[in-house]
NUBAMI-377016 format. One line per 2 residues: number of its first residue (from 1); for each residue x, y, z of C-alpha. Coordinates in steps of 0.2 Angstrom, whole numbers, padded with zeros to 4 digits, always signed. Layout:
<recs>
NUM	X/Y/Z | ...
</recs>
This chain:
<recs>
1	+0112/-0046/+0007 | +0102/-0031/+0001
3	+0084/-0029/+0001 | +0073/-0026/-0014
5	+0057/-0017/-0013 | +0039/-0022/-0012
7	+0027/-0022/-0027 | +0011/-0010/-0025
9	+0001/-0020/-0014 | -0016/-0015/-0025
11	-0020/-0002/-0039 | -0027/+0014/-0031
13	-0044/+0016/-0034 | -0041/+0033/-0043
15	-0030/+0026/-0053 | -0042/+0012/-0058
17	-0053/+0025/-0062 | -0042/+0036/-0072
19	-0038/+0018/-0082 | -0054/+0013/-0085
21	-0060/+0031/-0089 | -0046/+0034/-0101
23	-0035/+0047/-0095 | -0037/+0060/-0107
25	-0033/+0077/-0100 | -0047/+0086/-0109
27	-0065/+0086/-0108 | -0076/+0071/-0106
29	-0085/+0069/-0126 | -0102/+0066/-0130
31	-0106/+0076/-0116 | -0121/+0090/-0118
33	-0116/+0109/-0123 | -0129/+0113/-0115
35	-0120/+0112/-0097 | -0114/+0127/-0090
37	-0097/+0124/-0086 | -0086/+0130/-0071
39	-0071/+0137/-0069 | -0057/+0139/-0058
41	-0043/+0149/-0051 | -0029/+0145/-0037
43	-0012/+0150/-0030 | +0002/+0137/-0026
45	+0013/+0144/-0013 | +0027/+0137/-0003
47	+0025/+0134/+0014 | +0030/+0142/+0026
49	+0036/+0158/+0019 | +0020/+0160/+0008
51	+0032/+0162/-0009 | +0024/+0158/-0025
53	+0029/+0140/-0034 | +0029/+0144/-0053
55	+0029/+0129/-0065 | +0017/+0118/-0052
57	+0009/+0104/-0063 | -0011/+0106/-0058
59	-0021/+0092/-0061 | -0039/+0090/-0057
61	-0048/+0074/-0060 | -0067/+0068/-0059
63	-0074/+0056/-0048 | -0085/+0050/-0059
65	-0077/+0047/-0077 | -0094/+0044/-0086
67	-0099/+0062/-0081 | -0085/+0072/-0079
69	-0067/+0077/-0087 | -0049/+0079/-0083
71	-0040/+0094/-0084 | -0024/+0101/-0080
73	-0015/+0117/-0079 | +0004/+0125/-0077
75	+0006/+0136/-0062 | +0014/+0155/-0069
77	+0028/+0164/-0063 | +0016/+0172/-0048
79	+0009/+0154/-0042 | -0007/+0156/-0050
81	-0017/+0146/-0062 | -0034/+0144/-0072
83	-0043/+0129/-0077 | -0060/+0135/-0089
85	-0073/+0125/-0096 | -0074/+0112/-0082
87	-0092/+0100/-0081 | -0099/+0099/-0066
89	-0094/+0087/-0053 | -0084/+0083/-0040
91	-0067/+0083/-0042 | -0049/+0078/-0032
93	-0037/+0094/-0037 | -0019/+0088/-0035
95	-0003/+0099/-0037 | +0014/+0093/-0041
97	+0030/+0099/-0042 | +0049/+0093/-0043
99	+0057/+0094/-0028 | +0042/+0098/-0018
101	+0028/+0089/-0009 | +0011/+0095/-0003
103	+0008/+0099/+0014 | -0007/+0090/+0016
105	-0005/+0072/+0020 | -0022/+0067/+0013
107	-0010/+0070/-0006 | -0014/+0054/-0011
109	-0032/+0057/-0010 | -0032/+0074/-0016
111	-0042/+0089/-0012 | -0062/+0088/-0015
113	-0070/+0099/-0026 | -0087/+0100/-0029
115	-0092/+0111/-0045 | -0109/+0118/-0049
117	-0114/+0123/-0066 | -0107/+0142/-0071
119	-0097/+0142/-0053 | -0082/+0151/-0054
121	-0071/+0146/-0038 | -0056/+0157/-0034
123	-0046/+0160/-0022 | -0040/+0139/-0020
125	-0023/+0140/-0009 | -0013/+0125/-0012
127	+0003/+0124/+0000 | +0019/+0116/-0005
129	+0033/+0109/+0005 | +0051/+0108/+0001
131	+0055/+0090/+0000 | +0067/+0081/+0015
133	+0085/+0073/+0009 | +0094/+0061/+0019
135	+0111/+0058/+0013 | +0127/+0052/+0018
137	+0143/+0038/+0017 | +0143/+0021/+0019
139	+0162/+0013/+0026 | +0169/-0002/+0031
141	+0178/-0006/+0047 | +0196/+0003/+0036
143	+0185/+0018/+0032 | +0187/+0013/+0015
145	+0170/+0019/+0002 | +0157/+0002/+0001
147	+0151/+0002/-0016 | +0132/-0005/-0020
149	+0126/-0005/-0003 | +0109/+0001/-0003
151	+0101/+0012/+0009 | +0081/+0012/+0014
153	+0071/+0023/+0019 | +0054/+0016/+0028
155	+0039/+0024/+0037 | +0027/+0016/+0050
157	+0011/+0015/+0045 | -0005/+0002/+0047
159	-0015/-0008/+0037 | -0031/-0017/+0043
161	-0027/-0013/+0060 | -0010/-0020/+0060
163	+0009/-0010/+0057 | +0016/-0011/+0040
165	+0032/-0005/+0037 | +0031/+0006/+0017
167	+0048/+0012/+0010 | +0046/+0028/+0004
169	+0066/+0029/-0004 | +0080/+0020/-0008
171	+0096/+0023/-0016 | +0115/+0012/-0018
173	+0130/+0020/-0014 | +0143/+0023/-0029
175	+0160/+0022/-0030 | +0164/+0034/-0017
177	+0151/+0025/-0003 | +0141/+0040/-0005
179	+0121/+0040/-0004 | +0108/+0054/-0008
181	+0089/+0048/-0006 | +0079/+0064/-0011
183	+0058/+0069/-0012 | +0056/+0064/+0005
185	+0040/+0072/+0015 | +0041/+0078/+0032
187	+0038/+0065/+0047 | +0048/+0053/+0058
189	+0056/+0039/+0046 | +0069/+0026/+0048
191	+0084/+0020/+0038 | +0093/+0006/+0035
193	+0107/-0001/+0027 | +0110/-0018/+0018
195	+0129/-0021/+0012 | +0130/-0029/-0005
197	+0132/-0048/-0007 | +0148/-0056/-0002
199	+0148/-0067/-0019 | +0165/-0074/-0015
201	+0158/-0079/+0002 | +0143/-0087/-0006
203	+0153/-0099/-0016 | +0167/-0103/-0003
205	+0150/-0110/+0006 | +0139/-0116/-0009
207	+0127/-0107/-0010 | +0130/-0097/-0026
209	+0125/-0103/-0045 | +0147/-0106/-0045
211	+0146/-0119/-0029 | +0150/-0138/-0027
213	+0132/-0144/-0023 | +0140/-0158/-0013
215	+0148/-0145/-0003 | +0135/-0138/+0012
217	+0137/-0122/+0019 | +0134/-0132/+0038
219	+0151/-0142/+0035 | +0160/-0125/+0040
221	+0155/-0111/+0050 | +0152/-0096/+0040
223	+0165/-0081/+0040 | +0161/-0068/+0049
225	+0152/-0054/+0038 | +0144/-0035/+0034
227	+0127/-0035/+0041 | +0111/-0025/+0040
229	+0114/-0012/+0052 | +0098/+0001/+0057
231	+0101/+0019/+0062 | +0111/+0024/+0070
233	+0123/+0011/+0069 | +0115/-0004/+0075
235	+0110/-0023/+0068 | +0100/-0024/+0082
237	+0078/-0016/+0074 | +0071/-0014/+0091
239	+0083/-0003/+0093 | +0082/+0007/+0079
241	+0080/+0026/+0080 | +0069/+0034/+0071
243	+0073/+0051/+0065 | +0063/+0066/+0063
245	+0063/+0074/+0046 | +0055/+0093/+0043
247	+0054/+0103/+0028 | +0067/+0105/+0017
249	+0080/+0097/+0029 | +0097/+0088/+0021
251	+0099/+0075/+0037 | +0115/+0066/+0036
253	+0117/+0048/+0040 | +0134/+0039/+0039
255	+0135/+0019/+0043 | +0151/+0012/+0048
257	+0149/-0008/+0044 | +0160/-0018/+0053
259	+0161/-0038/+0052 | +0150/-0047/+0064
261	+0148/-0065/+0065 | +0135/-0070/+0052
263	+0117/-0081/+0053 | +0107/-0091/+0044
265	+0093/-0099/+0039 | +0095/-0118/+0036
267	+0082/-0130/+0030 | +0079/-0143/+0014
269	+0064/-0142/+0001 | +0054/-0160/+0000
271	+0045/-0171/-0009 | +0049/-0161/-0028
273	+0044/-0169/-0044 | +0056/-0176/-0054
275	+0065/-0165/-0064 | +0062/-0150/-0055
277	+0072/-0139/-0043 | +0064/-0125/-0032
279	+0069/-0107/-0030 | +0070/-0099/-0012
281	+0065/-0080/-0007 | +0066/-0073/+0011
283	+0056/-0059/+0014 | +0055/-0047/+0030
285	+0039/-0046/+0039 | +0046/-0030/+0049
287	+0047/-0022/+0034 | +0039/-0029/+0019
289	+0056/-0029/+0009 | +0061/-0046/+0000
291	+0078/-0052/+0001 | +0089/-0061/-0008
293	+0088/-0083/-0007 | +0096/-0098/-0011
295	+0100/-0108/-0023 | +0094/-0128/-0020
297	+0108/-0141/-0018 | +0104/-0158/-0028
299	+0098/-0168/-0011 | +0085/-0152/-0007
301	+0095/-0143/+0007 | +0099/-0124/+0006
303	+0108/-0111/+0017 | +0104/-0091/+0016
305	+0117/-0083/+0025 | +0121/-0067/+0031
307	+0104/-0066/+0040 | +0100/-0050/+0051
309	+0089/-0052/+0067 | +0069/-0053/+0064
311	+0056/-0058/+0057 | +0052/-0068/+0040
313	+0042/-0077/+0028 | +0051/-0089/+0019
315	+0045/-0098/+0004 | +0048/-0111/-0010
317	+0044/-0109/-0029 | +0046/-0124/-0039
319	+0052/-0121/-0055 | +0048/-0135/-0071
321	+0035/-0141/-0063 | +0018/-0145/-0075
323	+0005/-0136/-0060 | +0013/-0120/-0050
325	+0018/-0128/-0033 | +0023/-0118/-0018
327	+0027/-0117/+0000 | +0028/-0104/+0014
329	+0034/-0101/+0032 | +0035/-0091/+0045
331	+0052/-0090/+0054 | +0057/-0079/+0067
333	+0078/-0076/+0068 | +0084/-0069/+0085
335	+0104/-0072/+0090 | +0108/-0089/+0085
337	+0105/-0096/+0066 | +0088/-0106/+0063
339	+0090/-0124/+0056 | +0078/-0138/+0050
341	+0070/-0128/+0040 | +0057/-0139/+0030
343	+0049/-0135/+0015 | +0035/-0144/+0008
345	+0028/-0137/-0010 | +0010/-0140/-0013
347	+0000/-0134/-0027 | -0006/-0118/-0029
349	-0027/-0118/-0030 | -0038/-0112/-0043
351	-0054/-0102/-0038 | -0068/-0101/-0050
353	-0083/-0094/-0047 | -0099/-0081/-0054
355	-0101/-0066/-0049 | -0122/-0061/-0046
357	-0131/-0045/-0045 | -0141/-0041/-0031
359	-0144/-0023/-0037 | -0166/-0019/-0039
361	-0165/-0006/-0053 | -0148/-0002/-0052
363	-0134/-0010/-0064 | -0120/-0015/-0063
365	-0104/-0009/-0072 | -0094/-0023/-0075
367	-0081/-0015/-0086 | -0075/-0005/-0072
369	-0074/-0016/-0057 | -0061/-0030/-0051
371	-0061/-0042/-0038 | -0047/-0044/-0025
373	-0043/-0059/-0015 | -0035/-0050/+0002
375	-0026/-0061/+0014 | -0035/-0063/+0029
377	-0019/-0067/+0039 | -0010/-0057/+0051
379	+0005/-0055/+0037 | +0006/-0043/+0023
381	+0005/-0053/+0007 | +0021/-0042/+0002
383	+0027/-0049/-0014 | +0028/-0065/-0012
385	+0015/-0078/-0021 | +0014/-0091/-0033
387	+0023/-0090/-0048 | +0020/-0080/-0065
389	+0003/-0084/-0067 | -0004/-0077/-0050
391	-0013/-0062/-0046 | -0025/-0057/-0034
393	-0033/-0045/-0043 | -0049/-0054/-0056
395	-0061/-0048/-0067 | -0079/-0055/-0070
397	-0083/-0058/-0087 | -0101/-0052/-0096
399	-0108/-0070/-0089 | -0100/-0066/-0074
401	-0090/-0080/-0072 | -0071/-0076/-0064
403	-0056/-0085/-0061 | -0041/-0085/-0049
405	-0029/-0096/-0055 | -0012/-0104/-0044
407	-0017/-0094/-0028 | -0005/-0101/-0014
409	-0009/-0108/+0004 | -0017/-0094/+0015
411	-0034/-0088/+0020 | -0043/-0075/+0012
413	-0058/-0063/+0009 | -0064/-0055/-0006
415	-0067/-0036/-0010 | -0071/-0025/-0025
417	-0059/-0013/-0030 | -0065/+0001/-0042
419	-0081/+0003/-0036 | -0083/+0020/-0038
421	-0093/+0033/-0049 | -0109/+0023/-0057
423	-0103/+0010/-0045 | -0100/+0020/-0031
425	-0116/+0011/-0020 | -0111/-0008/-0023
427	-0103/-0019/-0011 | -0099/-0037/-0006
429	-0114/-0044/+0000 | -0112/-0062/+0003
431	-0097/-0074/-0003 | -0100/-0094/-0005
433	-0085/-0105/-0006 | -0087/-0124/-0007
435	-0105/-0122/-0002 | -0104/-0113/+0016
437	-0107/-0094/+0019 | -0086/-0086/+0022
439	-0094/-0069/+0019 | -0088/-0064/+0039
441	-0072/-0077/+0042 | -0065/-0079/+0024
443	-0062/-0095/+0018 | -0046/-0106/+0018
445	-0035/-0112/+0003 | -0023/-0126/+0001
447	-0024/-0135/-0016 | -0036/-0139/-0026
449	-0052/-0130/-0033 | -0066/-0119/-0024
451	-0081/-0116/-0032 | -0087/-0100/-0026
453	-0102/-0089/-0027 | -0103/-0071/-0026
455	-0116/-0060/-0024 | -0113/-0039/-0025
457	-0126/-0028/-0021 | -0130/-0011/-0026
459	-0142/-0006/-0010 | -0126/-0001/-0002
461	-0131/+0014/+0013 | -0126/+0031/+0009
463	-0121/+0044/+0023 | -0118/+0062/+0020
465	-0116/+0076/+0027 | -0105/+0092/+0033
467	-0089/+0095/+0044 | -0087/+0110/+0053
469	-0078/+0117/+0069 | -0080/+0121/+0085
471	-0088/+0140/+0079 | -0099/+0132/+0064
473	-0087/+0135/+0049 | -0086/+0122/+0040
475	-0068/+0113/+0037 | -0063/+0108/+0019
477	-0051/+0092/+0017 | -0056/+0085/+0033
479	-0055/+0067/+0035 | -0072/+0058/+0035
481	-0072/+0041/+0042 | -0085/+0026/+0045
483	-0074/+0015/+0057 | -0083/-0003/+0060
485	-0088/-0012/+0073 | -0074/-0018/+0084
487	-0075/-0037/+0077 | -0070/-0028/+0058
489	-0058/-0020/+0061 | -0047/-0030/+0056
491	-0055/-0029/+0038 | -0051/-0012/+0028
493	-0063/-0016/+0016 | -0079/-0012/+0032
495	-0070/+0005/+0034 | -0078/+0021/+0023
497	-0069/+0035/+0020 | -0070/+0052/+0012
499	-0064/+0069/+0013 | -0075/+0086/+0015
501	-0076/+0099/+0000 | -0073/+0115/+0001
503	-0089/+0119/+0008 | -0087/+0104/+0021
505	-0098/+0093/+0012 | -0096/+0074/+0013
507	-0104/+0057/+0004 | -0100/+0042/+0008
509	-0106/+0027/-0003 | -0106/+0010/-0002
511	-0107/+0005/+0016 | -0111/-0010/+0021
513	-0128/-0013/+0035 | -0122/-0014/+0052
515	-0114/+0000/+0066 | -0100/+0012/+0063
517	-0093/+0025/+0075 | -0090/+0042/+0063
519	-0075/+0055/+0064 | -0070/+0068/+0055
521	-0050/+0075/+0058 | -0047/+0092/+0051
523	-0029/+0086/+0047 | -0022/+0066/+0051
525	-0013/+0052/+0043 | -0024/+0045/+0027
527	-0018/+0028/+0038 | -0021/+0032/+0054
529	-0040/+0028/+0058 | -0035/+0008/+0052
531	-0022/+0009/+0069 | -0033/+0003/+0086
533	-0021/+0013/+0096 | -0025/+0029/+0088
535	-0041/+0026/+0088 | -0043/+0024/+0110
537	-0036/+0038/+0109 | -0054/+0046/+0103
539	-0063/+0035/+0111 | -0081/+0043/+0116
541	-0078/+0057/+0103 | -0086/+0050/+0088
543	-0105/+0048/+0083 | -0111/+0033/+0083
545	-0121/+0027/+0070 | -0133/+0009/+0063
547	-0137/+0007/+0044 | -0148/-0006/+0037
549	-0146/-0010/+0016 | -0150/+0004/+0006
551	-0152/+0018/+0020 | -0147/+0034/+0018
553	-0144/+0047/+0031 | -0137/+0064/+0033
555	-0127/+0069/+0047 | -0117/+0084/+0054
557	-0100/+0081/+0062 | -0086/+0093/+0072
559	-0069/+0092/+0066 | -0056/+0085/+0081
561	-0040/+0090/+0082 | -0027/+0076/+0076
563	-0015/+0072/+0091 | +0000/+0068/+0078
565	+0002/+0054/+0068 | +0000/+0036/+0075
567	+0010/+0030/+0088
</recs>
């Protein structure tokens, strides 16, 4: 049963930026010409042999899109390029090129920039690596080529102090079994294999679109069947291996699937509307990946089969229904199938609420901010939810007024996404939900409609400062973090990041009253400072630090040594 992948959790908040700005890679009108602009010059190499990379796409983009521009720039034949006529600002410089990946991990930030007026900066070194392949075969027990499997490529990484599972590739094998899953970047990954669906096996025991609804799938015990089977050669995930990929390397994986007896996940869907029928999705919590369901017979009850081992969410979406309805479960699948399952749908609820300013003298941009409902749970919200017509992500209209519609079961907090440039200082200052204060432990919802209240306010501290090292130099691109107390951090939206510029300076903005521990890394995992057990592993090494609403304060931190990525 294969695995499909995740949507994007939330929109980056660059790209929001570039979307809201209007991504136009030229120079920001209606600015004065009376600004001296800047210029820049760089080399793109590849690492480790130092050889130029011609034909490098360079693309530098302002932090703050009222003010700045975009501009980009083709790397020649020696590595080199030139951006002119660039406004003042900071900038993130990023560098792409097929079949490559930059060195830095930070990518997805990009390198910091900060550009004075009539600077010319040269000399910028951008190192690429040659991308990681993993490739190989996938055969039954015979040796014989299985067609349409699909094979997934995953990293370990942590969000809100907890281990999520991203998949960085995926590919199905064709005819000849055979796999290639290309621009990997250098680390330890995993890989997986899910063989395709046994349709002839789902209608023998009904549970395909072609089955006998009288005919349950519990009547007869299911045929023994291809299962998901973990590198190297295993269905077991605890005992997955991961698998140490460098720069440039073709690592071959080959899976041998052989027929194993098969589990499954049994259960009924209650208490539907008449004329309705309900759709079923099982999604892994290991790894965030969504598989295949169940069709409903006509009494409720369902069977997914060929389960693997672990752990899942498992939820029902009633279709032709006149309100969204839903339900979700947790299930956990060791070596025996799970039965009486029992799914209840209940209706998804609307949250309405206004948004308020608590910003003195500073205004709000409203154009260029959304509102995000996070699930406060210890699950990823993955992509299951409720229906068409839910999203987490809302926008405040000029009244302020905003609107969740259909949001399923769960608990929740609110934070602003986008809040950068002109609204680089605001921050979530208090959130009411049916008339009690959920600012600190989120608010619960299970039907119905929350009226809440919002208040954002633009008195949010600002700390800056410089990185250097142990000698005084100061460290471009180091990672700049504002890690909260421990009772938060479980909540990324407390944690503060930003990275030095090529002169070690670093602002963060936005952060909320209350005590932080600062660290700078010179080099580590854009995900590792959200992972408690990377962070003990500095403990006593940071600077401690207590703002109050609208402070700023400057400090000067050392760059520490990243001890690899996080365990």
């Amino acid at each position: 049963m294969p695995f499909l992948p995740a949507f994007m959790k939330a929109v980056s908040t660059y790209l929001l930026i570039i979307l809201l700005g209007g991504y136009a890679l030229a120079q920001a009108p209606g600015t004065s010409e009376l600004a001296k602009k800047a210029a820049l010059q760089g080399t793109v190499t590849k690492d480790p042999d130092g050889e130029p990379v011609k034909r490098a796409l360079i693309e530098l983009i302002a932090e703050n899109q009222t003010e700045g521009g975009n501009y980009t720039a083709e790397t020649a034949a020696d590595g080199k390029f030139h951006i002119e006529n660039i406004l003042p600002g900071r900038y993130r410089l990023f560098a792409e090129r097929t079949g490559f990946l930059d060195i830095d991990k930070r990518r997805s930030d990009g390198r910091v920039l900060s550009l004075s007026e009539g600077q010319e900066l040269k000399d910028v070194r951008i190192r690429l690596q040659a991308a990681a392949v993993i490739r190989g075969c996938v055969t039954d027990e015979d040796g014989d080529p299985i067609q349409g499997a699909e094979v997934t490529v995953l990293r370990r990484t942590f969000a809100a102090g907890r281990p999520h599972w991203e998949q960085v590739g995926a590919e199905r094998t064709n005819d000849l079994g055979e796999y290639r899953v290309a621009g990997l970047a250098a680390g330890s990954v995993y890989v997986l294999v899910n063989p395709p669906p046994d349709f002839r096996s789902l209608i023998e025991n009904g549970s395909g679109p072609a089955a006998t609804p009288s005919l349950h799938a519990a009547e007869k015990p299911a045929p023994p069947s291809y299962q998901t089977t973990y590198y190297p050669g295993t269905p077991d995930r605890s005992r997955a291996t991961p698998i140490p990929l460098h720069a440039g390397d073709e690592f071959p994986v080959n899976f041998g699937l052989t027929p194993s007896p098969s589990l499954s996940i049994e259960g009924s869907v209650v208490n539907l509307p008449p004329r309705t029928s309900a759709t079923i999705m099982l999604q892994s919590r290991d790894f965030n990946l969504v598989m295949n369901g169940a069709e409903i017979h006509k009494d409720g009850t369902f069977v997914i089969h060929d389960v693997s081992p672990g752990s899942y969410t498992i939820q029902a979406i009633v279709e032709g229904s006149k309100v969204p309805m839903m339900a979700r479960e947790s299930l956990e699948v060791g070596s025996a199938s799970v039965e009486g399952v029992r799914l209840a749908p209940q209706p998804g609820a609307s949250i309405r609420g206004r948004l308020r300013v608590d910003g003195g003298n500073k205004r709000l941009d409203t154009e260029r901010v959304f509102l995000q409902l996070e699930p406060a749970d210890n699950e990823d919200e993955g992509t299951l939810a409720g229906g068409d017509s839910y999203s987490n992500i809302a926008r405040a209209a000029a009244d302020g007024s905003f609107e969740w519609p259909d949001v399923p079961p769960g608990r929740y907090y609110v934070q602003m996404v986008g809040n950068s440039g002109s609204n680089q200082d605001w921050f979530v200052k208090s959130v009411q939900a049916g008339g009690r204060d959920v600012s600190d432990a989120g608010f619960s919802v299970n039907g119905g409609l929350i009226v809440m209240d919002l208040v954002v306010s633009g008195n949010g501290s600002v700390v800056d400062g410089a990185v250097t090292d142990s000698a005084g130099q100061p460290v471009s691109n180091a990672v700049v973090v504002a890690v909260p107390e421990a009772r938060w951090r479980e909540r990324e939206d407390r944690y503060r990041r930003a990275v030095s510029d090529q002169g070690g300076r670093f602002s963060l903005h936005g952060v909320r009253p209350g005590d932080y521990t600062l660290f700078a890394w010179e080099s580590v995992d854009s995900d590792a400072c959200l992972n408690a057990e990377f962070l003990k592993t500095y403990e006593g090494q940071g600077t401690p630090l207590r703002v109050h609403e609208g402070e700023r304060k400057s400090v000067r931190l050392t760059a520490l040594d990243s001890q690899g990525d996080a365990p």
